[in-house]
C-alpha positions as CSV (number, residue, x, y, z in Angstrom):
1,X,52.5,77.4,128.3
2,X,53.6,75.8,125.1
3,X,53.0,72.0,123.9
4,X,55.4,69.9,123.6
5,X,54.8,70.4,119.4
6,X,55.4,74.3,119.4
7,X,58.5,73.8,121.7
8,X,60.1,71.3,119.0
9,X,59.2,73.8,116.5
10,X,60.7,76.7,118.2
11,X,63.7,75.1,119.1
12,X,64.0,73.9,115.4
13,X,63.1,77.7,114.0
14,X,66.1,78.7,116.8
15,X,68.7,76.1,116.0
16,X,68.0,76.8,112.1
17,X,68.8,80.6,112.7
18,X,71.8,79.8,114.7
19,X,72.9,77.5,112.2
20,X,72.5,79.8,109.5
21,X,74.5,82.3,111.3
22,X,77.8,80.6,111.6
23,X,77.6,79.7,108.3
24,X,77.9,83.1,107.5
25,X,81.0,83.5,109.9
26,X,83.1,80.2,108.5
27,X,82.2,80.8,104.7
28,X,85.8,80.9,103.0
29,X,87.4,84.9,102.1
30,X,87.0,85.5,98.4
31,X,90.5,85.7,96.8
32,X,89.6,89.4,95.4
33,X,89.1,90.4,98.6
34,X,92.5,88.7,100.0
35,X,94.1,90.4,97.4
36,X,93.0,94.1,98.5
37,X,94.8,93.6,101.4
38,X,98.3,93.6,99.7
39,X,100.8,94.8,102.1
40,X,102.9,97.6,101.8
41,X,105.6,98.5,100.9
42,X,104.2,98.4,97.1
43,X,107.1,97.4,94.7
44,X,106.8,100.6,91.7
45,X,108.4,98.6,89.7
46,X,105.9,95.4,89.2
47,X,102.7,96.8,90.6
48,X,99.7,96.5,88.6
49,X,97.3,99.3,88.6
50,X,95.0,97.8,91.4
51,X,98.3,97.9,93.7
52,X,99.2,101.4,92.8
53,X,95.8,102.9,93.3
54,X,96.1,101.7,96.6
55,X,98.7,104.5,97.3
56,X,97.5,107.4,99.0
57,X,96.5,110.3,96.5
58,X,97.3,107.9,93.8
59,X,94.3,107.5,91.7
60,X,93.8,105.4,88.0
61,X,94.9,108.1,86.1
62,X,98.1,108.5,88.4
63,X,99.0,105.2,88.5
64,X,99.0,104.9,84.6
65,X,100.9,107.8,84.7
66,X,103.5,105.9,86.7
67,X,103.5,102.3,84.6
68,X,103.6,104.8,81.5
69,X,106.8,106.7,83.0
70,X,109.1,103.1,84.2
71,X,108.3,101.4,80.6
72,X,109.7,104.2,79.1
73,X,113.0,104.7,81.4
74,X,112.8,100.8,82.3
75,X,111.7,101.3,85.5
76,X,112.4,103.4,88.5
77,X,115.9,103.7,89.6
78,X,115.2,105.2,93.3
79,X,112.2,105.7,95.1
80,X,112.4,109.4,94.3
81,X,112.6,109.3,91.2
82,X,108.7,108.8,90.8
83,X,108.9,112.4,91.5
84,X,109.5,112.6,88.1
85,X,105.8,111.5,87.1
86,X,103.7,114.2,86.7
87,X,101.7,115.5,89.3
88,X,103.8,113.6,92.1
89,X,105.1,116.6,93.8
90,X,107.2,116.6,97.6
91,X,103.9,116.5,99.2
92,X,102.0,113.6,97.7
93,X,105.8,111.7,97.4
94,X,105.7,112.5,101.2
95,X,102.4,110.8,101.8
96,X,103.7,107.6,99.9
97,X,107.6,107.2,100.7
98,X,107.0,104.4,103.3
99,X,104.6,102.6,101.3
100,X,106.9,102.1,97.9
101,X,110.1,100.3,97.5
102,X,112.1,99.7,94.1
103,X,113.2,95.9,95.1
């Protein structure tokens, strides 16, 4: 049986754990984080490279590809036209039609 002592101190050492915890749990989301969560569809016209990469299949080199290509025409006109970029063929513009808009 415990004393009365080693009971305080285990209930102490339990509550401090618990305590500890929930802290853990009800700690505020880091902004980054919030941000990696932007929703789709991705505008192609304003994303930043973060937002692009976010694409499926589009990795950092693609998605400069893709700022490079609507500075120079002044942005995308329609969707498809990021066709146009190369190395976005039917297939990869397939996987991404429902995640990009122009507006």
């Amino acid at each position: 049986m415990l004393t009365n002592s080693e009971r305080r101190v285990l209930v102490f050492i339990i509550v401090t754990l618990l305590v500890g915890s929930l802290a853990g749990f009800l700690r505020p989301v880091p902004v980054e984080t919030v941000k990696s969560f932007t929703s789709f569809p991705i505008n192609i016209n304003s994303a930043n490279l973060k937002e692009l990469i976010r694409l499926p299949g589009i990795g950092e080199v693609m998605a400069n590809r893709i700022v490079e290509y609507r500075t120079k025409n002044k942005g995308f006109k329609t969707k498809y036209e990021i066709m146009k970029v190369k190395g976005i063929g039917k297939v990869k513009f397939e996987k991404i039609k429902d995640k990009i808009c122009i507006e």
